[in-house]
C-alpha positions as CSV (number, residue, x, y, z in Angstrom):
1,X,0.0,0.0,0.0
2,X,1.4,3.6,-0.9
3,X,2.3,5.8,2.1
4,X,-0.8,7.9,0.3
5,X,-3.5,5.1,0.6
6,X,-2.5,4.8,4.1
7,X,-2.9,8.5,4.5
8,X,-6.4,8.3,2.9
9,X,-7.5,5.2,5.1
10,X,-7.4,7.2,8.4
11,X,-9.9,9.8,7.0
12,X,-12.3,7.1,6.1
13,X,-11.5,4.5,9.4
14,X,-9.6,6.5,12.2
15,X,-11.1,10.1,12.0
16,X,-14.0,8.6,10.0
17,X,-16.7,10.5,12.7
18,X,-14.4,13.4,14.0
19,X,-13.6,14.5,10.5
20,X,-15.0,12.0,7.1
21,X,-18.9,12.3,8.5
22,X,-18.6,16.1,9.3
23,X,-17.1,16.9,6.1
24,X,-20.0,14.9,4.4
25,X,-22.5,16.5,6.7
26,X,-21.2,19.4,5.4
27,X,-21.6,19.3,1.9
28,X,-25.4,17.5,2.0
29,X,-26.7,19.5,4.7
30,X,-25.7,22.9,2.8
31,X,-26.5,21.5,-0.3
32,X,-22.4,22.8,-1.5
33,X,-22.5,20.5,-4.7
34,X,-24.9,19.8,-7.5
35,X,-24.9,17.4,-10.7
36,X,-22.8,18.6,-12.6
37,X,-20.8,20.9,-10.6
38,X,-16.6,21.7,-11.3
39,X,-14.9,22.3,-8.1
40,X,-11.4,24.4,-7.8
41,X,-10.3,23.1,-4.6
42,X,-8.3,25.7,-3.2
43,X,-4.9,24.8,-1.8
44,X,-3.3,27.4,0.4
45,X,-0.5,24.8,1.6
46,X,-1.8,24.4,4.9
47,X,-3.2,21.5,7.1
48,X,-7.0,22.0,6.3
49,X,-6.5,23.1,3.1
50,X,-4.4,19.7,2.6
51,X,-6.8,17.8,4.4
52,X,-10.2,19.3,2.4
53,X,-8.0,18.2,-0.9
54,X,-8.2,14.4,0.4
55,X,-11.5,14.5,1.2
56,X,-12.8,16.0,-2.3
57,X,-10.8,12.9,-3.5
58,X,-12.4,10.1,-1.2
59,X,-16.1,11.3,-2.2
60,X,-14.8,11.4,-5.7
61,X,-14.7,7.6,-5.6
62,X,-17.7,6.9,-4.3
63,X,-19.5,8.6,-6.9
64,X,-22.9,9.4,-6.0
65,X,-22.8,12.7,-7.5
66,X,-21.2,13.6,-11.3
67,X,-18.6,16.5,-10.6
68,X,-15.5,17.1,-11.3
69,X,-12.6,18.7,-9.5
70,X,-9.2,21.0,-10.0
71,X,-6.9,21.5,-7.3
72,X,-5.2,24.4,-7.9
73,X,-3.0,26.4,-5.8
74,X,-2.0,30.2,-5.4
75,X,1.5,31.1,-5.3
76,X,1.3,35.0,-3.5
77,X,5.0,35.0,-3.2
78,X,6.1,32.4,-0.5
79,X,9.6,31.7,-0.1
80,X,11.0,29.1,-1.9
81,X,11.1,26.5,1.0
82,X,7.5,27.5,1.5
83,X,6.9,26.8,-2.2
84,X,9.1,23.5,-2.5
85,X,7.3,22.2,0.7
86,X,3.4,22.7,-0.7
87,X,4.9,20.7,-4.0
88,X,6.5,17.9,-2.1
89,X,3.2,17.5,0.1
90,X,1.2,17.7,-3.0
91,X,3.3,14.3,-4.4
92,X,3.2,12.9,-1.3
93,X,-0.6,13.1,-0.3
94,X,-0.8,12.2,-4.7
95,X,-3.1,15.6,-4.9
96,X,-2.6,16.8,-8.9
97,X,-1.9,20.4,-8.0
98,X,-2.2,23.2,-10.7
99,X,-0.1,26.0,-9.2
100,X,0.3,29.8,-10.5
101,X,1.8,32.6,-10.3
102,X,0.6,36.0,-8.3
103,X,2.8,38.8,-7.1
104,X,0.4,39.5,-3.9
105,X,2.4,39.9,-1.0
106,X,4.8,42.0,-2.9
107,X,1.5,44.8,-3.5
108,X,0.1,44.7,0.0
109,X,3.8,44.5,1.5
110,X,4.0,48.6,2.4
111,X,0.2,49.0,3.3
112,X,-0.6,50.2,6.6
113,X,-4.0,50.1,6.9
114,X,-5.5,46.7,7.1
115,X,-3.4,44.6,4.8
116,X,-4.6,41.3,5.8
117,X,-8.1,42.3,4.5
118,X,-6.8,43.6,1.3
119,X,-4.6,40.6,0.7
120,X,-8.0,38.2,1.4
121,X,-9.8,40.6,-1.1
122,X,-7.2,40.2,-3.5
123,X,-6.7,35.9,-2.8
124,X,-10.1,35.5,-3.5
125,X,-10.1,37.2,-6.5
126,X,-7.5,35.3,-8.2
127,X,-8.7,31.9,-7.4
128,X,-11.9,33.0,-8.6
129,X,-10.7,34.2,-12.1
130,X,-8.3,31.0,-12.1
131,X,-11.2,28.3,-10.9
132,X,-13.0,29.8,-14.5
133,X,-10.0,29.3,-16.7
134,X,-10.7,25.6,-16.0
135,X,-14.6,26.2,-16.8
136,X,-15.2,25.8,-12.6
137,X,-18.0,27.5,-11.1
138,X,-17.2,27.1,-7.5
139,X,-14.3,27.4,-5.3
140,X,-13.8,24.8,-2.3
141,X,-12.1,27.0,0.5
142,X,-10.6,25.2,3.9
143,X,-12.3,27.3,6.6
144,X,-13.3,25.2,9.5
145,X,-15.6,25.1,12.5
146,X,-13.5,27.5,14.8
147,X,-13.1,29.6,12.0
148,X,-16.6,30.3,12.0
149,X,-17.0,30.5,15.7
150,X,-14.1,32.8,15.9
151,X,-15.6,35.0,13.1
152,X,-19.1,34.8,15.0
153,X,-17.0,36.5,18.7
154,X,-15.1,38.7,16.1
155,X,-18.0,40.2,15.2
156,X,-19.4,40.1,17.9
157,X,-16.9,41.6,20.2
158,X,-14.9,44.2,17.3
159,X,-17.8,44.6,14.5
160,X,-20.6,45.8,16.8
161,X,-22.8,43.0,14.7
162,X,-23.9,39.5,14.6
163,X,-22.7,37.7,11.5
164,X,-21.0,34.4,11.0
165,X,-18.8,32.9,7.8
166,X,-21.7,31.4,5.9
167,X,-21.1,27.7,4.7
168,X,-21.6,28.5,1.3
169,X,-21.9,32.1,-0.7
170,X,-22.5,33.3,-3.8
171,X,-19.8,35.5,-5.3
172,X,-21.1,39.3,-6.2
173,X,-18.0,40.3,-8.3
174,X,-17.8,36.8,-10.1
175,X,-21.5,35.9,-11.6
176,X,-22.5,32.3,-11.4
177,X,-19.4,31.5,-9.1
178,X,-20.0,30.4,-5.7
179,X,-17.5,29.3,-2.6
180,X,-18.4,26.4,-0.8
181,X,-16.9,25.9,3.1
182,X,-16.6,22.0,3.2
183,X,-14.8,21.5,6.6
184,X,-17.5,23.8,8.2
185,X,-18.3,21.3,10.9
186,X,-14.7,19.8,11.1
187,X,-12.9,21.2,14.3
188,X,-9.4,22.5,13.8
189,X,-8.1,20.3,17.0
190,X,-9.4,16.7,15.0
191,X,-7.6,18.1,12.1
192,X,-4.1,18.6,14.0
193,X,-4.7,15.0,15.3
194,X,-5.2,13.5,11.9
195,X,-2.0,15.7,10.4
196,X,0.4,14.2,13.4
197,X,-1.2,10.9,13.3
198,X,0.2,10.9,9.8
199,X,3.4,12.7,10.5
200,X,2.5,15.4,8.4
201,X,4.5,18.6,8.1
202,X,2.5,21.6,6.5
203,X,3.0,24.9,6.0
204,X,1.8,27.4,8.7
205,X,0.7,31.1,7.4
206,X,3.5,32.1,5.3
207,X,2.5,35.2,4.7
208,X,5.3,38.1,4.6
209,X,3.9,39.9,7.2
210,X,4.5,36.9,9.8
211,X,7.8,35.9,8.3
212,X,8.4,39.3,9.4
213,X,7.6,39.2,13.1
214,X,9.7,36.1,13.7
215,X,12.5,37.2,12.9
216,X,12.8,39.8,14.6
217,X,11.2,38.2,17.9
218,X,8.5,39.9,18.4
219,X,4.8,38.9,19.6
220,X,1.5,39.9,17.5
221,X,-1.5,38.6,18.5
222,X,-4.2,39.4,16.0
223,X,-8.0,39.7,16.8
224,X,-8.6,36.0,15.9
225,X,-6.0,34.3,17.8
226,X,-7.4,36.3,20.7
227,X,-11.2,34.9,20.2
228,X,-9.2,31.8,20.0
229,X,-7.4,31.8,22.9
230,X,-10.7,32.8,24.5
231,X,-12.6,29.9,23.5
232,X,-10.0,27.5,25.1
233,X,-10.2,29.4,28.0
234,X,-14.0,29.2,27.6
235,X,-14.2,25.6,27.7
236,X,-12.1,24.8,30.8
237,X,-15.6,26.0,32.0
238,X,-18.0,24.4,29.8
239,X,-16.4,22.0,27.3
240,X,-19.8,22.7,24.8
241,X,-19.5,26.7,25.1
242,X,-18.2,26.6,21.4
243,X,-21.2,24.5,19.8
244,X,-23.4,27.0,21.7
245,X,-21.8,29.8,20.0
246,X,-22.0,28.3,16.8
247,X,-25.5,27.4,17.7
248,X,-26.6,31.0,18.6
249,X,-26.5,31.5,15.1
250,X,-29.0,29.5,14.2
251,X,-31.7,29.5,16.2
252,X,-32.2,33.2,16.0
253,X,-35.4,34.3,17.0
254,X,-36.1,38.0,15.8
255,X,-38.7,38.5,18.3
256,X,-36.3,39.3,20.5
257,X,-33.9,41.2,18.4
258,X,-34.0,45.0,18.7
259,X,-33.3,46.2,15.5
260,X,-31.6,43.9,12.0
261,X,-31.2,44.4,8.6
262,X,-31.9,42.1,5.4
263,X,-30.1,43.3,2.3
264,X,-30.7,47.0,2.0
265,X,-33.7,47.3,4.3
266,X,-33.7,48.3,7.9
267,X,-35.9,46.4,10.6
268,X,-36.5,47.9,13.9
269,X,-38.7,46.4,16.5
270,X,-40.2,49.7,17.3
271,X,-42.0,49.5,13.9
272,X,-44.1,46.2,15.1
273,X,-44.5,47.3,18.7
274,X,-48.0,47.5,19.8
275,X,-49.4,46.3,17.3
276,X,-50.2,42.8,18.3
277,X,-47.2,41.2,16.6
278,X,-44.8,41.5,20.1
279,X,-46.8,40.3,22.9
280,X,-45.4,38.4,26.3
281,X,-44.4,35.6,24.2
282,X,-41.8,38.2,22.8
283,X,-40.2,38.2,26.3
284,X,-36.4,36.1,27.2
């Protein structure tokens, strides 16, 4: 058996309910793929993008849907050991990368205001105009379930809003491409599990901005890592505070909510009040 089969077997067998059914739930309960869909999985390098890659592949073979994938992957301007080590783990984990060419990091390198954001902007842009060179109309990224319940605090906490990263959107500035979140219910902690299970070596973010900061020794900790640091402190407490979180978001009832908006229309609770519509029940 290739080191690869072996690789693919503990997706299937040993993580098969902390990662294989989640991914799965996933896709069927968000309705992410369609007949006839052409995915661009989008390899960043990482562990979950890695790990998404593999899973595409498994559900590939069982074949209850027709689609098709690509597997391409975004070159921003990583280092050359960077580069080398997302093209040895592509050959190792037998994933058929397509990679190209962008000079990202070296347009967003001397921006002061918010150059994370503008470097996302710009990501997603590429993969979006790549994924349709290969006639795709989606793109897979690998944002998991603490992702989304960091995003949810974020907002939360530093947006004055509730929001959430939605499992699957449809793209504004790319008609009839949509992104799809596969690992949505997958937990980043099962996902470190399953890469040193496998003694896997991935690459972390390789951005220039964090190249930056260590090497010269110093500590950043963004907004994320702190909602992150947060949680873990969280569940010392209660071990199920971040499925609540996650949960908040969906059983939202708007009874209850003071004032939300829906596209470009303002709803305030004022403009129901009294007239039979908020009663007792309304009360927490």
């Amino acid at each position: 058996m290739e080191r690869y089969e072996e690789i693919e077997q503990t997706i299937t067998k040993r993580y098969r309910k902390e990662i294989w059914k989640k991914f799965v739930k996933g896709i069927s309960e968000y309705e992410m793929i369609k007949e006839g869909d052409k995915i661009a999985v989008c390899i960043s390098g990482g562990k979950d993008s890695m790990l998404m890659a593999k899973c595409f592949q498994e559900l590939k073979k069982h074949r209850k849907m027709n689609f098709d994938l690509v597997f391409i992957v975004m070159n921003p301007g990583y280092n050359e050991i960077n580069k080398q080590k997302i093209i040895y783990n592509s050959e190792l984990l037998n994933i058929p990368i397509k990679m190209f060419e962008t000079d990202i990091f070296n347009r967003v390198v001397n921006i002061d205001n918010n150059p994370c954001y503008l470097c996302a902007r710009m990501r997603r842009g590429y993969l979006y105009e790549e994924a349709k060179k290969y006639g795709c109309n989606k793109i897979a990224l690998g944002h998991h379930f603490n992702d989304v319940i960091e995003t949810i605090l974020m907002g939360m906490f530093y947006g004055s809003q509730v929001q959430t990263m939605m499992p699957k959107v449809c793209s504004t500035s790319h008609p009839g491409m949509e992104l799809i979140r596969p690992l949505y219910f997958v937990k980043e902690e099962d996902i470190e599990s399953w890469r040193d299970k496998n003694n896997l070596e991935f690459i972390e973010c390789a951005c220039r901005f964090t190249e930056e900061y260590t090497l010269n020794n110093k500590e950043e900790q963004s907004k994320r890592q702190e909602m992150k640091l947060l949680i873990k402190e969280m569940k010392k407490q209660y071990d199920n505070i971040d499925i609540n979180i996650f949960n908040s978001v969906q059983n939202v009832n708007l009874d209850t909510i003071i004032s939300y908006r829906r596209g470009d229309k303002f709803y305030h609770f004022l403009d129901e009040y009294g007239k039979g519509k908020l009663d007792e029940k309304s009360k927490i």
